[in-house]
N, C-alpha and C positions, 0 to 999 in steps of 0.2 A: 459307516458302521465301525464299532470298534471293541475292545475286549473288555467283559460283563454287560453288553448286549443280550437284550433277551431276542431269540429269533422263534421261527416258523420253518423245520424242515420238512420237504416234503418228500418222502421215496417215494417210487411207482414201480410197480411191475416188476421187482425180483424177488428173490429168496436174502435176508441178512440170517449170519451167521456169526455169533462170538467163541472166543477161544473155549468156552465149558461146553458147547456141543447145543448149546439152546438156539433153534432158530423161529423166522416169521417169515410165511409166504404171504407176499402181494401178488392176485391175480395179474395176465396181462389185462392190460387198461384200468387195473387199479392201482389206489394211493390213498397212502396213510401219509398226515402231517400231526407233528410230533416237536412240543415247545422245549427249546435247548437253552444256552448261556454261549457265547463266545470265550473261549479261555485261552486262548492262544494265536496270535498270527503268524501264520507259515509263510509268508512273502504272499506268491497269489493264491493262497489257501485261507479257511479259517479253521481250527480246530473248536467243535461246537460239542460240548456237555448236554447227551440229550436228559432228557427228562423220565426214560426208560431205559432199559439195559436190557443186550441181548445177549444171555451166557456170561454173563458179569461185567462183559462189557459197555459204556455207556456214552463213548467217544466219536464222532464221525469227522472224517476231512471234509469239508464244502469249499467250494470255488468260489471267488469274491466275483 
């Protein structure tokens, strides 16, 4: 993989929250997947552009 990758993020089972106060609960043993962009690499991180925003923000770190 590498940056401007389109990917496949999947949460399960928390609550996200962005800095405007907007959040999204996933039940336990639920999960949302959610198509993003890679836009940065963090060493063993990716910084992935999702394709939604929670409270303005639209950013998540994922694990390579």
């Amino acid at each position: 993989m590498k940056i401007g990758d389109n990917v496949q993020v999947t949460i399960s089972g928390q609550t996200l929250s962005g800095p405007g106060g907007g959040m999204i609960s996933i039940g336990q043993g639920g999960s949302m997947s959610v198509p993003g962009i890679i836009v940065q690499d963090l060493g063993d991180r990716w910084l992935v552009r999702l394709s939604i925003s929670i409270g303005g923000a639209n950013t998540i770190q994922v694990a390579k």
